[in-house]
Structure formats: C-alpha cells, structure tokens
C-alpha positions in Angstrom: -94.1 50.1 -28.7 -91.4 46.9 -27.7 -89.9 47.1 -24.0 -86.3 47.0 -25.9 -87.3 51.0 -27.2 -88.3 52.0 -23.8 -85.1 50.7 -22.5 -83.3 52.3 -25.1 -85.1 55.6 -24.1 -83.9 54.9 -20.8 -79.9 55.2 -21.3 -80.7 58.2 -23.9 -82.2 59.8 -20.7 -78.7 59.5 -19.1 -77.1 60.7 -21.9 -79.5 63.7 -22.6 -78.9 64.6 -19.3 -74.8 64.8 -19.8 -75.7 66.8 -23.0 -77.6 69.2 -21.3 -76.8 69.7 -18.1 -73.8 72.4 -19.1 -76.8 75.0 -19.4 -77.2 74.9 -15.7 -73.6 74.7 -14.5 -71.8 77.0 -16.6 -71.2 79.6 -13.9 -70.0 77.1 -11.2 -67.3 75.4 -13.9 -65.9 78.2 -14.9 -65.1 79.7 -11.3 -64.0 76.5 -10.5 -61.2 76.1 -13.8 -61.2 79.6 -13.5 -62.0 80.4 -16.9 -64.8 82.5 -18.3 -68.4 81.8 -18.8 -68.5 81.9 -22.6 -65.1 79.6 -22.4 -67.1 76.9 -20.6 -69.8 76.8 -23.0 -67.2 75.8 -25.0 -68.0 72.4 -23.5 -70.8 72.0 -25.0 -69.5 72.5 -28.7 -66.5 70.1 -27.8 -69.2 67.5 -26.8 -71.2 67.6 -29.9 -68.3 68.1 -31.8 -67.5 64.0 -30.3 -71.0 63.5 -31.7 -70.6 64.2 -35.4 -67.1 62.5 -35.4 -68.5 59.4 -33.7 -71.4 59.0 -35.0 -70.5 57.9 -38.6 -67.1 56.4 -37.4 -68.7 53.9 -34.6 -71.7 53.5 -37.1 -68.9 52.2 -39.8 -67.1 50.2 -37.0 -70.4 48.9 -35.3 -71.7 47.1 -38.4 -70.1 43.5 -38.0 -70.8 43.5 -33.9 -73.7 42.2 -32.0 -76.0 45.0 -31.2 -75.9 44.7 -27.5 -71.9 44.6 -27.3 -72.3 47.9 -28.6 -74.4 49.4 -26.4 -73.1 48.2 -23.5 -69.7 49.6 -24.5 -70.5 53.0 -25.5 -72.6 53.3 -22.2 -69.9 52.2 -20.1 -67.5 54.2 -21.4 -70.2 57.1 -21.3 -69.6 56.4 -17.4 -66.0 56.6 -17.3 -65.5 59.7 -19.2 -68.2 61.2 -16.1 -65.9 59.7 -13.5 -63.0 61.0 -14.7 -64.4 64.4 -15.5 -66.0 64.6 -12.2 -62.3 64.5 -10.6 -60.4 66.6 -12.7 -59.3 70.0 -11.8 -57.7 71.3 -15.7 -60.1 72.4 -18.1 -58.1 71.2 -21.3 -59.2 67.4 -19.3 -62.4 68.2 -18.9 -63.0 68.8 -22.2 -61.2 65.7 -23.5 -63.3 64.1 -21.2 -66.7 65.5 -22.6 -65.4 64.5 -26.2 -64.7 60.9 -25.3 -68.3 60.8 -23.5 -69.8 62.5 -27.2 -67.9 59.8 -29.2 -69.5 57.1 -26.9 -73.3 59.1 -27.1 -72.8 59.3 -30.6 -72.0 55.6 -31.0 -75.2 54.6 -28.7 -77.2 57.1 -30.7 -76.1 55.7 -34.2 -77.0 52.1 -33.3 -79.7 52.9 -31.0 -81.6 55.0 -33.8 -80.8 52.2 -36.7 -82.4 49.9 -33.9 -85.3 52.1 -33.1 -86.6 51.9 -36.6 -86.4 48.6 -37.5 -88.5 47.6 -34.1 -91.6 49.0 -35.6 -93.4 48.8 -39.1 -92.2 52.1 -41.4 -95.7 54.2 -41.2 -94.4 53.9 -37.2 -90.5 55.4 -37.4 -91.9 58.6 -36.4 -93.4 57.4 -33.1 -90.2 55.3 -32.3 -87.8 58.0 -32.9 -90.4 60.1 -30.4 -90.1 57.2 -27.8 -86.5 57.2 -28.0 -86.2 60.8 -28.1 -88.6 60.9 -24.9 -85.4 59.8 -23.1 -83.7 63.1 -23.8 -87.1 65.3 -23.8 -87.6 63.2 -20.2 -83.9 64.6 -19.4 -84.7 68.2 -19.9 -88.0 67.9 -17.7 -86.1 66.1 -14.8 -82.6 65.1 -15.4 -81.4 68.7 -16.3 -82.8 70.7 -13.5 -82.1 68.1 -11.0 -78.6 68.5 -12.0 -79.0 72.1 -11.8 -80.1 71.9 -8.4 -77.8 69.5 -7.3 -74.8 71.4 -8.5 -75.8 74.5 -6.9 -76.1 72.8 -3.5 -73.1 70.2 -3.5 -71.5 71.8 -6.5 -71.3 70.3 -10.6 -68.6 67.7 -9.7 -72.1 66.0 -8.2 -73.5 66.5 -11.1 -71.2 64.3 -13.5 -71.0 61.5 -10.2 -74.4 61.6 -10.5 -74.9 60.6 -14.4 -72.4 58.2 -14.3 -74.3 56.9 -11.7 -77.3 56.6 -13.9 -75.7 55.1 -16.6 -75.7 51.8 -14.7 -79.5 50.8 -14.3 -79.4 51.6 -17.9 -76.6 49.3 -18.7 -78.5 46.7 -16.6 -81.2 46.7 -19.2 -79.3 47.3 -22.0 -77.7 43.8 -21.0 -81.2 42.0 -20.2 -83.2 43.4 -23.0 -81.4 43.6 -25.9 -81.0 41.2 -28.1 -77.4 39.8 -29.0 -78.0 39.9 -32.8 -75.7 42.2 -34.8 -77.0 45.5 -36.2 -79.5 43.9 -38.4 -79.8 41.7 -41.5 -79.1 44.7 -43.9 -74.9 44.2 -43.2 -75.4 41.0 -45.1 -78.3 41.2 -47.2 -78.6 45.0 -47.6 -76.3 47.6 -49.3 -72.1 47.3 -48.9 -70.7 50.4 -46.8 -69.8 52.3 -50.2 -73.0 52.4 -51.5 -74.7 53.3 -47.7 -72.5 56.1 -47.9 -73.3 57.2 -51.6 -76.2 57.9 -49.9 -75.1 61.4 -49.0 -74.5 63.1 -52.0 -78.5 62.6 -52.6 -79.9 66.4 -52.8 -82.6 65.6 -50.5 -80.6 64.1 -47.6 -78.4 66.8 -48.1 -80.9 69.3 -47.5 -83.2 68.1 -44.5 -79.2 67.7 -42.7 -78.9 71.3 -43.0 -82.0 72.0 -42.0 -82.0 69.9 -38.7 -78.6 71.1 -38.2 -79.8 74.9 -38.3 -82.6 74.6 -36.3 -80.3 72.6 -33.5 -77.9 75.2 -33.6 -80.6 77.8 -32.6 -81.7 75.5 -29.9 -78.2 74.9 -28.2 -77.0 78.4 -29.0 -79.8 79.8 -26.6 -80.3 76.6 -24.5 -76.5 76.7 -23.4 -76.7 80.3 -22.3 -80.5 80.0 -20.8 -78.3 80.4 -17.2 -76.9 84.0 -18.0 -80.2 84.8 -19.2 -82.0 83.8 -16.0 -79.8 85.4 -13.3 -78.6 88.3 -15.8 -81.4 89.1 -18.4 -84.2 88.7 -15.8 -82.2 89.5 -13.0 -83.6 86.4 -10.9 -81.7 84.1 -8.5 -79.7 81.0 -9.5 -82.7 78.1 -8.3 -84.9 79.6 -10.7 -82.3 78.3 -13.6 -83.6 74.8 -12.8 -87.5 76.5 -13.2 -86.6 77.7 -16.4 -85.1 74.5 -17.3 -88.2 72.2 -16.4 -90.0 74.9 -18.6 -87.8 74.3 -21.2 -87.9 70.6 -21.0 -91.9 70.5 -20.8 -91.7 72.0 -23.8 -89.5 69.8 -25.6 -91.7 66.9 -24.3 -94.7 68.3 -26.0 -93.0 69.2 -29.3 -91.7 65.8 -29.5 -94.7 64.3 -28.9 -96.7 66.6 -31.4 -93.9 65.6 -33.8 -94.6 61.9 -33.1 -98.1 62.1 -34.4 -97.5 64.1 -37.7 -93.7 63.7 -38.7 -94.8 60.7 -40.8 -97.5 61.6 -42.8 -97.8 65.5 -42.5 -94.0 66.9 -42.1 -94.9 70.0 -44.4 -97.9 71.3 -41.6 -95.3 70.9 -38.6 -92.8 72.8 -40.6 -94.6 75.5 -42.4 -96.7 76.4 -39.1 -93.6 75.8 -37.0 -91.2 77.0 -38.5 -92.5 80.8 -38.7 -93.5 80.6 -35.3 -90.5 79.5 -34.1 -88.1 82.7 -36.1 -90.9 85.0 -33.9 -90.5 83.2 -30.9 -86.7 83.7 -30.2 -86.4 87.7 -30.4 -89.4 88.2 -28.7 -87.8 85.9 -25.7 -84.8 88.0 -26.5 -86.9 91.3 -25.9 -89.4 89.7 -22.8 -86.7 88.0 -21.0 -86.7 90.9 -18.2 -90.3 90.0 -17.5 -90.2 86.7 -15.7 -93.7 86.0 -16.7 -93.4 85.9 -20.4 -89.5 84.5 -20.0 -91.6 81.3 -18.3 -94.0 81.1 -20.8 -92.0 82.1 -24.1 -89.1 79.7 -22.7 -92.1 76.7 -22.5 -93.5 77.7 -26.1 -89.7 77.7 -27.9 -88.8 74.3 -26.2 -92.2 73.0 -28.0 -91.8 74.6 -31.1 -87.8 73.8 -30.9 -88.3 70.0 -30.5 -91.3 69.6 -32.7 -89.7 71.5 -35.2 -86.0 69.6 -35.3 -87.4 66.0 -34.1 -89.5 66.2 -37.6 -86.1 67.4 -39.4 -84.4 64.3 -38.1 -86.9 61.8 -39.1 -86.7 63.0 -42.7 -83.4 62.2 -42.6 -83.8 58.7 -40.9 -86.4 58.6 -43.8 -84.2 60.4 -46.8 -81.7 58.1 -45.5 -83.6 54.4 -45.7 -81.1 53.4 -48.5 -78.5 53.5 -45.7 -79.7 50.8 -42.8 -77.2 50.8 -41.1 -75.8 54.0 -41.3 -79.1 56.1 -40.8 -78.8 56.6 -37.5 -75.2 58.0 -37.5 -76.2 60.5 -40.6 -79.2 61.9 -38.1 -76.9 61.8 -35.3 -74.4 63.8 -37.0 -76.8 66.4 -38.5 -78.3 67.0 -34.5 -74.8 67.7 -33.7 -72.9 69.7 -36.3 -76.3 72.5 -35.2 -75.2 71.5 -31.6 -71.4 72.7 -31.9 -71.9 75.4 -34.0 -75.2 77.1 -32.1 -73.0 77.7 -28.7 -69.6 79.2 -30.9 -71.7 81.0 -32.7 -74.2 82.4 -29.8 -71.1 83.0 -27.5 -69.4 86.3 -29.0 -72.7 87.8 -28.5 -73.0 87.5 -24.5 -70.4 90.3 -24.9 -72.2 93.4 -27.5 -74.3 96.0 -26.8 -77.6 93.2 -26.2 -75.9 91.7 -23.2 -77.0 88.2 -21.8 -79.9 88.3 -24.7 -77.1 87.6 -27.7 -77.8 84.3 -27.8 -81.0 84.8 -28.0 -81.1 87.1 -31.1 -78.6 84.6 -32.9 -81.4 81.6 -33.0 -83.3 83.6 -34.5 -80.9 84.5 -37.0 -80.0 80.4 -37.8 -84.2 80.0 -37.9 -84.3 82.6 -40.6 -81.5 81.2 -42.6 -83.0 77.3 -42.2 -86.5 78.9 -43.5 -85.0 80.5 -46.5 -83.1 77.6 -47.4 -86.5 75.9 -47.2 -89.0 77.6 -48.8 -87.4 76.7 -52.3 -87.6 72.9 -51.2 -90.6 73.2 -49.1 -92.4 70.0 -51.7 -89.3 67.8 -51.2 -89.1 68.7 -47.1 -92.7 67.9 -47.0 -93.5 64.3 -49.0 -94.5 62.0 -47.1 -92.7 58.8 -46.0 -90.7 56.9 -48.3 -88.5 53.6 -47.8 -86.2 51.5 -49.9 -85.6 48.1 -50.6 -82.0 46.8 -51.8 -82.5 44.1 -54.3 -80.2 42.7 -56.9 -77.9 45.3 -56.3 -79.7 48.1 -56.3 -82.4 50.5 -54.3 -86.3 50.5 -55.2 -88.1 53.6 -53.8 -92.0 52.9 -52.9 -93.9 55.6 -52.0 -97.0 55.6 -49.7 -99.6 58.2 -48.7 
C-alpha cells in the first residue's frame, strides 16, 4: 500500500478518536454542563449529524481544489473546533463545536476516501478502505481509552486539548505527502456533478446505504452508552470503561481487517455469516453484561463482527457508487453517519425503562434485525462481486469481474 494511505490513516486516527471518545466521557460532561447523561450523548448524534451534511456538501465544493488544500483545511479546522470546545463551559457551544468538527471529518473523509481508491488498482479498494479505516479501528484500540483515562484523571477538557493536539503531526504529513493535484482526473474527464449525483436514485446504492447505515446505528447506539453499561450494568469502577473500550477497539481492528480480505470478492460470506451472528450477539451482551467475564469477551466479539460487518457495507457502496468518482466517498461517508446520529437518539430513551443501562443494548439488536430483513430479499445484489465503471462519450459502461 502507498505511504500517502498510511498518512491518510494517520489523521483519520485523530479524528476517530474525536468521534469516539464521547463513549468514555459521557458522565464527566454532563456533571460538568450539568445536564443529563442521555442529554450528552446527544453529542454524539450532533457530530454525525455534521457528517452526513458535510460530507456531500464539501465533496460538491472540493471538486475544483487541489487535494491537499483540502485536507489540510478540514484538519485544521478539526483542531479549532477541539480548542474551542475544550474551553467552553455552555453545552449549546459545545455542541456547535462538535458539529463544526463533523463537517470538517466529513469533508477529510469524503476526499480522503475518493483518494484512497484511486491509489490502488480496483480488485484492491477493499484493502485501502481497510488501511484507511485502520486509522479509526487504531483509535478505538488506543486513542479512545487513552482519552478515557486521561479524562478521568485530568478531566475531558484534556481530552479534546489532547486531539487537537494530534491533529498536527497529522497535518504535517498531510502537507509533505500529499500530492497537490486536485481530486482527480474524473472532474474533467469523468461524469459532470448532475449525473455523479443521479447516481443515487440507482436501487442498489440505495440499498447497501441503508444497510450500512442500520448496522452503524446499532454500533453507535450501544458504543455511545458502553460507559453506563460498565459502571452500571456490571457494576464495575470507572478505569475499567477504558478496558472495555480497548476490547471494543481490538475488535473493530480484527473485523476490519477480516473485511479487508473478503469485502471484494466474497461480500455475501461476511454478510450472511455475520450478519446473524451479529443480531445474537447484542441481546446476549444485553443479558451477560452483569458478568464481567462474558461483558469482556462479548464486547471483543461485537466490535469484530460490528466492523467487519459495516466496513463490507461501505465498500459496496464505494463500489455501487464507482459511477460517482468524486462523490463516492461523501455518499459512504454519509451512509456511516445517518446510522451514527440515529443509533444514540434512538438507544437513549431506553437507558430509562424497565431494562436499565442494557437499553441500548437491546435496541442494536433491534436495528440488526431490521438491516437483515431488508436484506435477505436483496441478499444476490448485496453479495455480487466488484464492479466498476468507466464514463465514456457521455455515458457509464459497467464491467464485471469475478
């Protein structure tokens, strides 16, 4: 794989950290803003909320501009919004702050992916997207619990100093590495803007959207709330949030790497065996997660199955979505994100019923079982193999290989 990817993986390591760090902080922001614990997570939905706006909007915007302008700007103002959020003592701030740092994730992401793919020869866009997703896998394992850590010892305005402080190295390389081309060739030789965006009134792009989206949503709707279940649920003491986070983010490594050898060619195996085990996995956390033992190990297996699972979603649509170069990466982006706002909304009203701190747990199950039944009628179109498209004359030819 190119140094440029591994850099790229690099600043999506800061990011993934911003994006989910919240799980480990909840508590300690909302005594702080004095708010309430389900109010906070509302962070998280306002973040990815910034992600599906600015994904497609900085995608649109980002198409005339050299490649490493862009980069370099969203990350930078990535920073910013940390700094400033790190400060502030109103919640209604914070959360425009966390919205401004989304738009600029969502920007990096929507160039970074387009970038990511074109790097590499198409039977490799699986592996790329799995390098560059290493950087939030990577952020989950390390990132995330170290923040976790750190805001329990020095509090979570440390937390946000201390990933606008990574965003610099980052920028560093962005700057060195990256070359100062625009986008890529496509914005003058490939498909106008309309017909990119045509693109998503296609059935299958449509479909493998809402599928990622599902699947996200049942990731961040228990990953948000992982803290309540730790110190609640299993009745253990705060540090061990960061344990269960590592577990968590080990996981997510391994799914995305399983998902890096298969999403290619076999989609429909990592699917059909993972998506079943998956709708198991999340009430039988939700019924173990008073046994530290299994919480450790069930909260390990759901990250892997989680990551493999959604990572394979998303490179369907990068590869539903090859008649849209430029705009690819911001219809992925978006799909990640509309699951990532909607999981936490939808996972919060349950904290409070008669299953406690376990709520969240029982409503990714629910989102799995609704992403498998819209599946199953679709499962041949989910699970073809790779496909890509070449713009010529003024219109798209689709080759096929297996």
């Amino acid at each position: 794989m190119p140094l440029p990817l591994y850099l790229l993986a690099m600043a999506v390591f800061a990011m993934g950290t911003s994006e989910f760090m919240l799980a480990g902080l909840l508590p300690g922001i909302a005594s702080d803003l004095d708010v309430t614990v389900g109010t906070a997570g509302t962070l998280t939905s306002a973040f990815a909320v910034g992600m599906v706006i600015g994904a497609p909007l900085v995608a649109v915007l980002a198409r005339n501009w050299p490649r490493r302008s862009s980069l370099l700007g969203c990350i930078l103002t990535f920073a910013a919004a940390h700094a400033v959020g790190a400060v502030t003592t109103s919640f209604p701030v914070l959360v425009a702050t966390r919205v401004v740092a989304a738009l600029a994730n969502a920007g990096f992401l929507a160039v970074a992916l387009a970038a990511a793919t074109t790097l590499v020869p198409a039977g490799k866009k699986g592996r790329a997207l799995a390098v560059l997703l290493s950087g939030t896998t990577v952020a989950t394992i390390a990132g995330v619990p170290g923040g976790s850590v750190l805001g329990t010892v020095l509090g979570w305005r440390a937390t946000f100093w201390a990933v606008a402080a990574l965003c610099l190295p980052a920028a560093l390389g962005i700057l060195k590495a990256i070359p100062t081309g625009r986008v890529k060739q496509e914005v003058t030789v490939g498909p106008p803007l309309q017909a990119e965006l045509a693109q998503l009134t296609r059935p299958p792009l449509i479909l493998v959207m809402l599928l990622g989206a599902l699947v996200n949503a049942a990731t961040f709707g228990s990953f948000t709330f992982l803290a309540p279940v730790v110190t609640d649920a299993a009745g253990l003491g705060e540090l061990w949030v960061s344990v269960v986070l590592v577990l968590f983010g080990a996981g997510s490594f391994a799914g995305v790497t399983i998902a890096g050898r298969l999403s290619d060619q076999r989609p429909g195996l990592v699917i059909a065996v993972g998506g079943p085990l998956l709708l198991i996995g999340w009430p039988a956390l939700a019924l173990l997660a008073n046994k530290p033992v299994a919480l450790f190990a069930l909260v390990f297996v759901q990250g892997t199955l989680s990551f493999a699972l959604g990572s394979t979603l998303i490179t369907r649509v990068l590869h539903e979505a090859a008649g849209a170069p430029t705009m690819a990466g911001s219809y992925a982006t978006a799909a990640i994100n509309l699951g990532a706002a909607f999981g936490p909304l939808i996972a919060a009203p349950t904290l409070n019923t008669s299953v406690g701190r376990s709520g969240p747990l029982w409503s990714s199950g629910f989102l799995v079982a609704v992403a498998l039944l819209i599946a199953f009628p679709h499962r041949t179109v989910i699970a073809a193999g790779r496909n890509d498209y070449a713009y010529r004359g003024g219109r798209y030819s689709r080759r096929r290989s297996s």
